[in-house]
mmCIF file as gemmi writes it, N, C-alpha and C atoms, coordinates in Angstrom:
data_model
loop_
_atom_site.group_PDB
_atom_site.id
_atom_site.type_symbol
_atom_site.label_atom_id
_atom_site.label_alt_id
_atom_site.label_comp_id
_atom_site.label_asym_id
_atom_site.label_entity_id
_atom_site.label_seq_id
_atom_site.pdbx_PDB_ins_code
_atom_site.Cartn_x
_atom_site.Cartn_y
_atom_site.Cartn_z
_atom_site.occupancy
_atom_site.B_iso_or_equiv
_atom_site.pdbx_formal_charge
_atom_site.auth_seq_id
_atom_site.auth_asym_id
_atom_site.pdbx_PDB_model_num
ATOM 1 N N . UNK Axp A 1 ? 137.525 146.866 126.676 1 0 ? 1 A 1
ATOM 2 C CA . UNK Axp A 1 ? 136.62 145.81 126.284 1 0 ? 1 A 1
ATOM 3 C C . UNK Axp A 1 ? 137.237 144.468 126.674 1 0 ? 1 A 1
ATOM 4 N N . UNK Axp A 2 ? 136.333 143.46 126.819 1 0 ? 2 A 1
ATOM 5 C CA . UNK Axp A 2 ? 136.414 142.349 127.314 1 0 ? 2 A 1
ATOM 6 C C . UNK Axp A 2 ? 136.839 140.976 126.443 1 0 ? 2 A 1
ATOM 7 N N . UNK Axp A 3 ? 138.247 140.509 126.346 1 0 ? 3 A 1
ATOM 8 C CA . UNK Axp A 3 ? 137.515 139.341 124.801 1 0 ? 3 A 1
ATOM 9 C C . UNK Axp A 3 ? 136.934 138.245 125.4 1 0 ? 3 A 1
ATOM 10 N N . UNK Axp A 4 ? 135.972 138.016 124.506 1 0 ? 4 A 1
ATOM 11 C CA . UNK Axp A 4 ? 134.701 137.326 124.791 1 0 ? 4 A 1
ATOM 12 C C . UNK Axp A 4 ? 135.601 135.869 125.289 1 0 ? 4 A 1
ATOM 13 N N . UNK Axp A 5 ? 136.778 135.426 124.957 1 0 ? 5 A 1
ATOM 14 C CA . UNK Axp A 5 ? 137.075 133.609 125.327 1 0 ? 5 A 1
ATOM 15 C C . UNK Axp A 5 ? 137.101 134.171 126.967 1 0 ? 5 A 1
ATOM 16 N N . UNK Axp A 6 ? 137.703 135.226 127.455 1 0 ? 6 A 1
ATOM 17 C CA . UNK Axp A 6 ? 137.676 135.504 129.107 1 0 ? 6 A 1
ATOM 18 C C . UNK Axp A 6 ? 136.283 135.437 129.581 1 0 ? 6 A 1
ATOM 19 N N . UNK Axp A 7 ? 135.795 135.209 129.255 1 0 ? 7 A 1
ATOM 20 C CA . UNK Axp A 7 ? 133.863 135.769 130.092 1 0 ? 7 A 1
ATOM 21 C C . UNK Axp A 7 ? 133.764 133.958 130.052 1 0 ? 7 A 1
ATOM 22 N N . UNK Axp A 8 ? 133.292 133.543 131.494 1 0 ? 8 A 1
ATOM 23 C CA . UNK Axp A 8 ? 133.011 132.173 131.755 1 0 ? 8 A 1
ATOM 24 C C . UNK Axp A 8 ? 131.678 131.984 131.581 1 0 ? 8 A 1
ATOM 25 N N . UNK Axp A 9 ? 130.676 131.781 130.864 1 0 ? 9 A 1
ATOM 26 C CA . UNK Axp A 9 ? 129.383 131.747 130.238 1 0 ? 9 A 1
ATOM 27 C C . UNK Axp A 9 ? 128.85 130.549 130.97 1 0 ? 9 A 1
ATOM 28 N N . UNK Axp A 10 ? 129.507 129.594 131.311 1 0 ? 10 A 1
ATOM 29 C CA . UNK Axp A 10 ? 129.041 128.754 132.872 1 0 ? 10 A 1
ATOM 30 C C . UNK Axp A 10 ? 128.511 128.985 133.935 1 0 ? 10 A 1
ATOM 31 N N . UNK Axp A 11 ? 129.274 129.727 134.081 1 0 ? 11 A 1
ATOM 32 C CA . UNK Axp A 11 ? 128.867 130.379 135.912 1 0 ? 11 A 1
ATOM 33 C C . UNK Axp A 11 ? 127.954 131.153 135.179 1 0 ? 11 A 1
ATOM 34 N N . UNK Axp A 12 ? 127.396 132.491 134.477 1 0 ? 12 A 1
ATOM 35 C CA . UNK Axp A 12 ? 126.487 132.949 134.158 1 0 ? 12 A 1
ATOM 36 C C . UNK Axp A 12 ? 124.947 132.097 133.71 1 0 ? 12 A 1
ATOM 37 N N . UNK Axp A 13 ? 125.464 130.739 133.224 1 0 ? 13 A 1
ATOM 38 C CA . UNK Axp A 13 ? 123.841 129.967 133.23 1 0 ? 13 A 1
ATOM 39 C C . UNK Axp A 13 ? 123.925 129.545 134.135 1 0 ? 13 A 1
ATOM 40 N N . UNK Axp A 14 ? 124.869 129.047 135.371 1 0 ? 14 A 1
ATOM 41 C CA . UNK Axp A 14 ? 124.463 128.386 136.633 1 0 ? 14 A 1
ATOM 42 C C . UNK Axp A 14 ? 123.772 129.744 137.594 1 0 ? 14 A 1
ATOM 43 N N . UNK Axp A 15 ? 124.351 131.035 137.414 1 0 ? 15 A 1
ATOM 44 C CA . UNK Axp A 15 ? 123.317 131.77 138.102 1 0 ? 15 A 1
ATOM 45 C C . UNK Axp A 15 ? 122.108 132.191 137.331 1 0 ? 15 A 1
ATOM 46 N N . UNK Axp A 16 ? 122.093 132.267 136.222 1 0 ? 16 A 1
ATOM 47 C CA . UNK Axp A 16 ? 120.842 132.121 135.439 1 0 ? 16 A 1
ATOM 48 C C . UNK Axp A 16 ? 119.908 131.442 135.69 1 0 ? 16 A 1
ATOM 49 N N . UNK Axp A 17 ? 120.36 129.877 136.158 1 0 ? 17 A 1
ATOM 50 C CA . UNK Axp A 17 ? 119.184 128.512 136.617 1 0 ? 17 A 1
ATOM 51 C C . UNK Axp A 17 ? 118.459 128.655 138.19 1 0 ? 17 A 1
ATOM 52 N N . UNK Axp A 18 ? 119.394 129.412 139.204 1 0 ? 18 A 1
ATOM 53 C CA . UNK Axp A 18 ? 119.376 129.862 140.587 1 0 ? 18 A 1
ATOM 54 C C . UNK Axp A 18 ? 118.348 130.246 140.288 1 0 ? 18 A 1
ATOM 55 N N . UNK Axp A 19 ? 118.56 131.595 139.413 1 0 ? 19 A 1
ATOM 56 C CA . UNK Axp A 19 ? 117.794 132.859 140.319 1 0 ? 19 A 1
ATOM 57 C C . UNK Axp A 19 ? 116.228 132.492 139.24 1 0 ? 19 A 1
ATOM 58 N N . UNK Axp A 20 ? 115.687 131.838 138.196 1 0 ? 20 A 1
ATOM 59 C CA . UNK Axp A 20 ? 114.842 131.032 137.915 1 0 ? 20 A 1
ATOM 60 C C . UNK Axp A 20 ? 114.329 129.855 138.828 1 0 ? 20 A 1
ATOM 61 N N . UNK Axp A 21 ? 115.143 129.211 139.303 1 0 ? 21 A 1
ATOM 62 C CA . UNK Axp A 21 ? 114.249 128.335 140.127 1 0 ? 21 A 1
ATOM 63 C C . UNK Axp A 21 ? 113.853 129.158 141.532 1 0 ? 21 A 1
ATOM 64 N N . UNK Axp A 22 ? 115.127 129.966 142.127 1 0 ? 22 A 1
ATOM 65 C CA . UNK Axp A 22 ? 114.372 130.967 142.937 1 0 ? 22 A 1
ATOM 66 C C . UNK Axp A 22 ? 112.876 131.567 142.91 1 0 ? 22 A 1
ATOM 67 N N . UNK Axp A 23 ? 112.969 132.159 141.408 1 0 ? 23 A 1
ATOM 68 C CA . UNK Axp A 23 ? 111.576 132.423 141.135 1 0 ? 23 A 1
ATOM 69 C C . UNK Axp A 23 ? 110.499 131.857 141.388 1 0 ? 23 A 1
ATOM 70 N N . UNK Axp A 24 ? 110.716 130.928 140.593 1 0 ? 24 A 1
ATOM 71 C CA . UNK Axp A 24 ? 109.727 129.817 140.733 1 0 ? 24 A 1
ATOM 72 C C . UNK Axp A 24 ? 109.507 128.989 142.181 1 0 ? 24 A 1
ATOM 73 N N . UNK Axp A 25 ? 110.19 128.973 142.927 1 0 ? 25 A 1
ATOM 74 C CA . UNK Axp A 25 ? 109.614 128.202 144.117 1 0 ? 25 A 1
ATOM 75 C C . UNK Axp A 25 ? 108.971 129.957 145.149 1 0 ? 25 A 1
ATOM 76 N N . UNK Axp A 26 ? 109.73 131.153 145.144 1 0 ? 26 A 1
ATOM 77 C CA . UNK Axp A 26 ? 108.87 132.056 145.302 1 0 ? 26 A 1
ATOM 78 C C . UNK Axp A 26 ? 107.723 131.977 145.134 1 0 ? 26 A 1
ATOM 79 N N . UNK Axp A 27 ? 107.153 131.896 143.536 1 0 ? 27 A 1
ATOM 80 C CA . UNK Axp A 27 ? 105.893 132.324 142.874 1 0 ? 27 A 1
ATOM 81 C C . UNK Axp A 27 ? 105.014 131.063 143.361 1 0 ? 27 A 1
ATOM 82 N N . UNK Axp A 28 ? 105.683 129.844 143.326 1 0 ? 28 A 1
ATOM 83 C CA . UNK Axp A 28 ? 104.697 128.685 144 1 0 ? 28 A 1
ATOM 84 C C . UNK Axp A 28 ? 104.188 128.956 145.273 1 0 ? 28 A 1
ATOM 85 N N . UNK Axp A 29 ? 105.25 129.568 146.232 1 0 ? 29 A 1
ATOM 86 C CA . UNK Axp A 29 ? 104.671 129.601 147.666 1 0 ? 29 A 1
ATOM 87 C C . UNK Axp A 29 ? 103.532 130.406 147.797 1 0 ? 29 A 1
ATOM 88 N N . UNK Axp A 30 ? 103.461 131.62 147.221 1 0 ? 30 A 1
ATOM 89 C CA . UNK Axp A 30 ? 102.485 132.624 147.548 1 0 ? 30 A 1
ATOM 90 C C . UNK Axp A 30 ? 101.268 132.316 146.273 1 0 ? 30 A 1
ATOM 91 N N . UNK Axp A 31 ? 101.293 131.017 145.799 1 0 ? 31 A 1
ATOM 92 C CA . UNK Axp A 31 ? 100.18 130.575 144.734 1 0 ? 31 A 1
ATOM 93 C C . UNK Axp A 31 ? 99.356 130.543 145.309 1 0 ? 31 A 1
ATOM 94 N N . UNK Axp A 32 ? 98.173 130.872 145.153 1 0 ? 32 A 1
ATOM 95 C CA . UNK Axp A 32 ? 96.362 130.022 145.459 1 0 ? 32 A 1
ATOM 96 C C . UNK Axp A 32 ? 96.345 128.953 146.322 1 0 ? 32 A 1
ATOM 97 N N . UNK Axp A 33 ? 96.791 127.406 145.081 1 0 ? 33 A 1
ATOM 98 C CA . UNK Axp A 33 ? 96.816 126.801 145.872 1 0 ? 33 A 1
ATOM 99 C C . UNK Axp A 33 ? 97.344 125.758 146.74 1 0 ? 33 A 1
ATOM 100 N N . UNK Axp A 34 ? 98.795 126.794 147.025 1 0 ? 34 A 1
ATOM 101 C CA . UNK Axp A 34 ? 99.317 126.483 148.027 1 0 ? 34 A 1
ATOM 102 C C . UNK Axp A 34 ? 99.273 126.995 149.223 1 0 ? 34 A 1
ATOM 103 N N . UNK Axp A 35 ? 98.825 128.457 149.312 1 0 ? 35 A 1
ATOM 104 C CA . UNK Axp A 35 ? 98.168 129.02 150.052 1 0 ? 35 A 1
ATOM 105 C C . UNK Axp A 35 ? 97.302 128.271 150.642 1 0 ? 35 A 1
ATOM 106 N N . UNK Axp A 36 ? 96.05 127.959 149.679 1 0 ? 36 A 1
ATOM 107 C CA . UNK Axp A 36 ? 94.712 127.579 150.841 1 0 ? 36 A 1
ATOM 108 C C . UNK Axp A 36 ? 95.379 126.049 150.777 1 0 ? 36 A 1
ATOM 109 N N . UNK Axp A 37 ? 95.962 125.193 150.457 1 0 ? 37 A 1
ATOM 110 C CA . UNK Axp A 37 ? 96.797 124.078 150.952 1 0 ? 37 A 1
ATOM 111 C C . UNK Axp A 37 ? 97.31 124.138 152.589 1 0 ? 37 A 1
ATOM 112 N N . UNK Axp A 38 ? 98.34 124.845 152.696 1 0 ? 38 A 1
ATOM 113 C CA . UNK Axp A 38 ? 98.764 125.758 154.014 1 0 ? 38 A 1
ATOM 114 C C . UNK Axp A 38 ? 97.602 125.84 155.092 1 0 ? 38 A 1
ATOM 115 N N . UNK Axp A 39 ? 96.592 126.949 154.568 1 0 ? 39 A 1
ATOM 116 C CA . UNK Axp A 39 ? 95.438 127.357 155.442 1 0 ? 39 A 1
ATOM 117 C C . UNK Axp A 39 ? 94.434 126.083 155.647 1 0 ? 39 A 1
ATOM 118 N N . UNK Axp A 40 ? 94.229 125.056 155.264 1 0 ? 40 A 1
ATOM 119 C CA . UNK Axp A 40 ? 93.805 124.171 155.215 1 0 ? 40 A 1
ATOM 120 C C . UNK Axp A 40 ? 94.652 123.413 156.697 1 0 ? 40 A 1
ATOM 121 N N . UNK Axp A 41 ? 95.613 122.75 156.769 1 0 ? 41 A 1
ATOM 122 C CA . UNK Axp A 41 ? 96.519 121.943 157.286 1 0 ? 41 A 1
ATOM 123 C C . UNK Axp A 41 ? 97.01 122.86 158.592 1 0 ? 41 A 1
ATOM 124 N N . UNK Axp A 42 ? 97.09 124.324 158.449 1 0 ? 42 A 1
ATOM 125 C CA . UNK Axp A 42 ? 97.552 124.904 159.373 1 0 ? 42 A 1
ATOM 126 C C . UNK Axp A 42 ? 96.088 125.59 160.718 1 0 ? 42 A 1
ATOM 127 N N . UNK Axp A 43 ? 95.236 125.626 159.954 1 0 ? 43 A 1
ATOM 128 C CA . UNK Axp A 43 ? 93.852 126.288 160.948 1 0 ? 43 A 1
ATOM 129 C C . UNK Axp A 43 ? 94.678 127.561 161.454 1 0 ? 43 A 1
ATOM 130 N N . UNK Axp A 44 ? 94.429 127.83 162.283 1 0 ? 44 A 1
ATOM 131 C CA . UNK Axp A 44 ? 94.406 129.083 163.063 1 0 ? 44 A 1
ATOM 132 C C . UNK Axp A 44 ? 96.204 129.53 162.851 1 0 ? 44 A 1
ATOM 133 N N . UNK Axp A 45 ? 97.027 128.723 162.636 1 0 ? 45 A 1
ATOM 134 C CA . UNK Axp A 45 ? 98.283 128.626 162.744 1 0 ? 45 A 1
ATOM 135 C C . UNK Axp A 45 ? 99.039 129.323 161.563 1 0 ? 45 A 1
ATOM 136 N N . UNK Axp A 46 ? 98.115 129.574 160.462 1 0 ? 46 A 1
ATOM 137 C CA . UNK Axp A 46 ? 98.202 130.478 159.196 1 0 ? 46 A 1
ATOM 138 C C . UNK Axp A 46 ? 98.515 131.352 159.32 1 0 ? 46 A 1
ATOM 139 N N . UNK Axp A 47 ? 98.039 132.321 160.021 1 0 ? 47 A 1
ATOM 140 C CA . UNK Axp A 47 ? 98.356 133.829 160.212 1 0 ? 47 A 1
ATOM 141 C C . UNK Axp A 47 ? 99.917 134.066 160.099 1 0 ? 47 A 1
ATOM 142 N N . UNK Axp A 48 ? 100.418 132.363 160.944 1 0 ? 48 A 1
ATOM 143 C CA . UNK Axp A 48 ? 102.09 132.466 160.453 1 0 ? 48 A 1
ATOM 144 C C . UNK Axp A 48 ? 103.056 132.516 159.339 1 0 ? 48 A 1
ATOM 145 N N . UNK Axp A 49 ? 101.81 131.983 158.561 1 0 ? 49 A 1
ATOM 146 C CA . UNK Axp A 49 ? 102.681 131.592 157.276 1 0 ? 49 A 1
ATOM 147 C C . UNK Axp A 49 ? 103.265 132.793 156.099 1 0 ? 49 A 1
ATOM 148 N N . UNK Axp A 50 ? 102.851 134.092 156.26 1 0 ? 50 A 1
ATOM 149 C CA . UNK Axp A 50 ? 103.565 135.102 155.379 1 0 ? 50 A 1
ATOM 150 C C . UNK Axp A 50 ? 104.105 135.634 156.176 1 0 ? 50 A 1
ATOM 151 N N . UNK Axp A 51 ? 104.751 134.929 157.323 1 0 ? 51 A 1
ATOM 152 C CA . UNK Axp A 51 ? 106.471 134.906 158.076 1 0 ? 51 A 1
ATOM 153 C C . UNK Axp A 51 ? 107.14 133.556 157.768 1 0 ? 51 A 1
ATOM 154 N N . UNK Axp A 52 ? 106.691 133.007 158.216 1 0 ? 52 A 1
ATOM 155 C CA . UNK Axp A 52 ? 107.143 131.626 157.125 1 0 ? 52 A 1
ATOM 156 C C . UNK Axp A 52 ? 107.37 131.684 155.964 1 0 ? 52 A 1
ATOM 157 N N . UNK Axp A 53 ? 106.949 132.346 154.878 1 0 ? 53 A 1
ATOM 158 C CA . UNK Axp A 53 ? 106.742 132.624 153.715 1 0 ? 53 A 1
ATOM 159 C C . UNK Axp A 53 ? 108.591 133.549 153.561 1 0 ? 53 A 1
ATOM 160 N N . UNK Axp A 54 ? 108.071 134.472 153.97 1 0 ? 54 A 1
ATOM 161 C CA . UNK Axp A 54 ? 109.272 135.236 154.169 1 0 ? 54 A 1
ATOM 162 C C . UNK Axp A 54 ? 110.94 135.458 154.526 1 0 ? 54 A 1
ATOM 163 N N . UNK Axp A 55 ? 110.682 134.336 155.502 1 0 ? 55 A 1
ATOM 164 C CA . UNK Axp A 55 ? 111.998 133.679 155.884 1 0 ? 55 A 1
ATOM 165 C C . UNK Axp A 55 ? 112.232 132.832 155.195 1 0 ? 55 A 1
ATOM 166 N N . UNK Axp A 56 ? 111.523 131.862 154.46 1 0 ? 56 A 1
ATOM 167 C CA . UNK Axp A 56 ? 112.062 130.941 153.233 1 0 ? 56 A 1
ATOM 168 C C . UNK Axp A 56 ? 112.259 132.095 151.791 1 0 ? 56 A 1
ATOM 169 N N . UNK Axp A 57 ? 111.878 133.137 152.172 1 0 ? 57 A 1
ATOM 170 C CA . UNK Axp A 57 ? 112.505 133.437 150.891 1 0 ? 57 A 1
ATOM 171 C C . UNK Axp A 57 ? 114.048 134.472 150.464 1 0 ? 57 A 1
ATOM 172 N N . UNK Axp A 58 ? 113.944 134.639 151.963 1 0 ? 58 A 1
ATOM 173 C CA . UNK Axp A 58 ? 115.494 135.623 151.982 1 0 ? 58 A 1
ATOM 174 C C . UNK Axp A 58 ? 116.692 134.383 152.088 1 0 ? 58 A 1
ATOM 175 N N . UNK Axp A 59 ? 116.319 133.015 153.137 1 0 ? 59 A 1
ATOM 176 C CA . UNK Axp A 59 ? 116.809 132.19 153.278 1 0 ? 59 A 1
ATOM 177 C C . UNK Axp A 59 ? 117.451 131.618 152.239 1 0 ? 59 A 1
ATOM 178 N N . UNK Axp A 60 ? 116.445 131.564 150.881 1 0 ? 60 A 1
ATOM 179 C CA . UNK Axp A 60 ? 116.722 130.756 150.121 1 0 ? 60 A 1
ATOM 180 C C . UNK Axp A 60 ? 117.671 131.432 149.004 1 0 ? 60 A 1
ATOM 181 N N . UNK Axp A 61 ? 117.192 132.999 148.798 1 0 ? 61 A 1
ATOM 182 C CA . UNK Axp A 61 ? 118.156 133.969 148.467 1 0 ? 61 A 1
ATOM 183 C C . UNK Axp A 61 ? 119.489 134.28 148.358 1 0 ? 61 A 1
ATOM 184 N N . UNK Axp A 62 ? 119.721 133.708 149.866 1 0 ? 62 A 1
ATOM 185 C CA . UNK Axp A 62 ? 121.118 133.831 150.342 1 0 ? 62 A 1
ATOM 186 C C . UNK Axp A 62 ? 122.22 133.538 149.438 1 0 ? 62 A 1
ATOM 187 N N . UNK Axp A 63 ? 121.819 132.126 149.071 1 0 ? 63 A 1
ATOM 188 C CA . UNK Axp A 63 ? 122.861 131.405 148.565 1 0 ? 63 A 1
ATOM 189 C C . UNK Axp A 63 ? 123.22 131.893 146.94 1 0 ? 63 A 1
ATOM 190 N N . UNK Axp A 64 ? 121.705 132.501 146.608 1 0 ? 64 A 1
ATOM 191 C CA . UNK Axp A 64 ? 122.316 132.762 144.763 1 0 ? 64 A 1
ATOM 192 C C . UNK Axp A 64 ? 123.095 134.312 144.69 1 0 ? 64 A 1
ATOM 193 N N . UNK Axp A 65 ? 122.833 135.159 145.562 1 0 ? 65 A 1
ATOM 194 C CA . UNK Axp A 65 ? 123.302 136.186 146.393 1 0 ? 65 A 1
ATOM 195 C C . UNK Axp A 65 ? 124.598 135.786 146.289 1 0 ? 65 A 1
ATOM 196 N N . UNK Axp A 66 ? 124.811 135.043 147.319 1 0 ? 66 A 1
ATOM 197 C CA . UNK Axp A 66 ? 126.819 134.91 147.452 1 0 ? 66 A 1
ATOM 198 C C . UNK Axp A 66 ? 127.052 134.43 146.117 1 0 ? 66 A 1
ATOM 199 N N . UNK Axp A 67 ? 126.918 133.524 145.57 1 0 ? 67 A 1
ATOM 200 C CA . UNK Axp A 67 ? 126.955 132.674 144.426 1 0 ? 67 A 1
ATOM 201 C C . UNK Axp A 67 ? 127.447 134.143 143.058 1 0 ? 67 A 1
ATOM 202 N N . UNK Axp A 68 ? 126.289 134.645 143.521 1 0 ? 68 A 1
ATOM 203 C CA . UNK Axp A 68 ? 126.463 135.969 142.469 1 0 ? 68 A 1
ATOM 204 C C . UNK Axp A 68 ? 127.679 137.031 143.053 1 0 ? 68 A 1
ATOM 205 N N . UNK Axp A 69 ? 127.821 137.27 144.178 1 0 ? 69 A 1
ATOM 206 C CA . UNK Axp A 69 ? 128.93 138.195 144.054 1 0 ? 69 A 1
ATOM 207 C C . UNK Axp A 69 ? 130.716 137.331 144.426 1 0 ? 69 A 1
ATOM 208 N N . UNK Axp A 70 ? 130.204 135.824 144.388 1 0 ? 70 A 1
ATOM 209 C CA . UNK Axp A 70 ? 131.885 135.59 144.393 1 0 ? 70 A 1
ATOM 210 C C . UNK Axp A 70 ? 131.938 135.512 142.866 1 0 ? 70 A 1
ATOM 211 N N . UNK Axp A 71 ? 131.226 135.569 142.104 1 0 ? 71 A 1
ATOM 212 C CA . UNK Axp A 71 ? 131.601 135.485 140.627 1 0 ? 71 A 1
ATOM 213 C C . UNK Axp A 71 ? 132.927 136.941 140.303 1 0 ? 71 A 1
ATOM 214 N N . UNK Axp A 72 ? 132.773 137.511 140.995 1 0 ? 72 A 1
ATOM 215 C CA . UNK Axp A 72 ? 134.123 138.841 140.801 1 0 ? 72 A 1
ATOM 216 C C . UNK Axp A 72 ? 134.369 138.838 139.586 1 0 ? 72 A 1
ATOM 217 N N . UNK Axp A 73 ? 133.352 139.683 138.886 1 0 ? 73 A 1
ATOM 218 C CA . UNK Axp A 73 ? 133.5 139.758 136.913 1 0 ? 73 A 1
ATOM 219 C C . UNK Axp A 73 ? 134.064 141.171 136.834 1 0 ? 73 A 1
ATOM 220 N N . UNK Axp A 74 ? 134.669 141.676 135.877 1 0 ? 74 A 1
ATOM 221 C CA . UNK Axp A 74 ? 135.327 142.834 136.053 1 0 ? 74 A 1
ATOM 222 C C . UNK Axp A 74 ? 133.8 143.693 134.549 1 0 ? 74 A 1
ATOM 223 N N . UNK Axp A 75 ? 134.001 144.768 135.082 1 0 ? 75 A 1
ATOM 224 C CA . UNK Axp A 75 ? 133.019 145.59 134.027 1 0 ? 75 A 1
ATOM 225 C C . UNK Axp A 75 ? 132.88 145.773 133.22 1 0 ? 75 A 1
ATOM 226 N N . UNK Axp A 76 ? 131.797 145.32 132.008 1 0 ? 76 A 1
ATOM 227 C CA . UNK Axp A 76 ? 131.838 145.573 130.788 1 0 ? 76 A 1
ATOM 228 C C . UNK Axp A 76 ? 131.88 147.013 130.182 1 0 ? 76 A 1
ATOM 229 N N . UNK Axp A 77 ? 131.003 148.201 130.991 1 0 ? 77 A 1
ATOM 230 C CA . UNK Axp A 77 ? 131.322 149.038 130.863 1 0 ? 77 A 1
ATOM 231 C C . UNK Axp A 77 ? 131.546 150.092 132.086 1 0 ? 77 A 1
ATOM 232 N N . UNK Axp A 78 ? 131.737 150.918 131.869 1 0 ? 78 A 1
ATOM 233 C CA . UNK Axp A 78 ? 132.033 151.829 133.103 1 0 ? 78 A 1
ATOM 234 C C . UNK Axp A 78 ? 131.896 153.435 132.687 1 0 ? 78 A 1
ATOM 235 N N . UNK Axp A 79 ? 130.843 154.006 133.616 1 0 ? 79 A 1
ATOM 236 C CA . UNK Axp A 79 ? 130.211 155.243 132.663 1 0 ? 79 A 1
ATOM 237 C C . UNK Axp A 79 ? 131.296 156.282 133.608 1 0 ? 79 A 1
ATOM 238 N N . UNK Axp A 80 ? 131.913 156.976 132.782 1 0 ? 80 A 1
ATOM 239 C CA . UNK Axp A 80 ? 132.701 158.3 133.366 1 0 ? 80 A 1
ATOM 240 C C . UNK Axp A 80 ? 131.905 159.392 133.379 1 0 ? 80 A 1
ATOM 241 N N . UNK Axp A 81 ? 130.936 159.947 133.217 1 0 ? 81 A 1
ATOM 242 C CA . UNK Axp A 81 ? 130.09 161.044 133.197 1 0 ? 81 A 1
ATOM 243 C C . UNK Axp A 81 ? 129.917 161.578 134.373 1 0 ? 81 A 1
């Protein structure tokens, strides 16, 4: 077991806030209406945008991704079964 003063509860709300605003700019892009915003401004050029869509979202991924595995936390538990 882990004593709790070792566990940095910082870095766990700074990736906590990431992968929430991640969300959230996800869930905005593929909204209604930002969508027909897009399809509006883009005309025929739309068809691009859930590749556009897509690459901003692995892109943006990236970083809470590394963020999350340089944290190197050792295991709270570990199943022997």
């Amino acid at each position: 077991m882990i004593p709790m003063e070792s566990i940095n509860y910082i870095k766990y709300l700074i990736l906590s806030m990431l992968v929430i605003a991640w969300c959230i700019l996800h869930s905005a892009m593929i909204s209604v209406s930002v969508t027909e915003y897009f399809k509006k401004r883009l005309g025929y050029k739309f068809r691009f945008y859930r590749l556009f869509f897509n690459f901003v979202s692995i892109l943006t991924l990236l970083p809470v991704a590394l963020y999350a595995y340089s944290m190197q936390t050792q295991a709270i538990f570990q199943w022997n079964g």
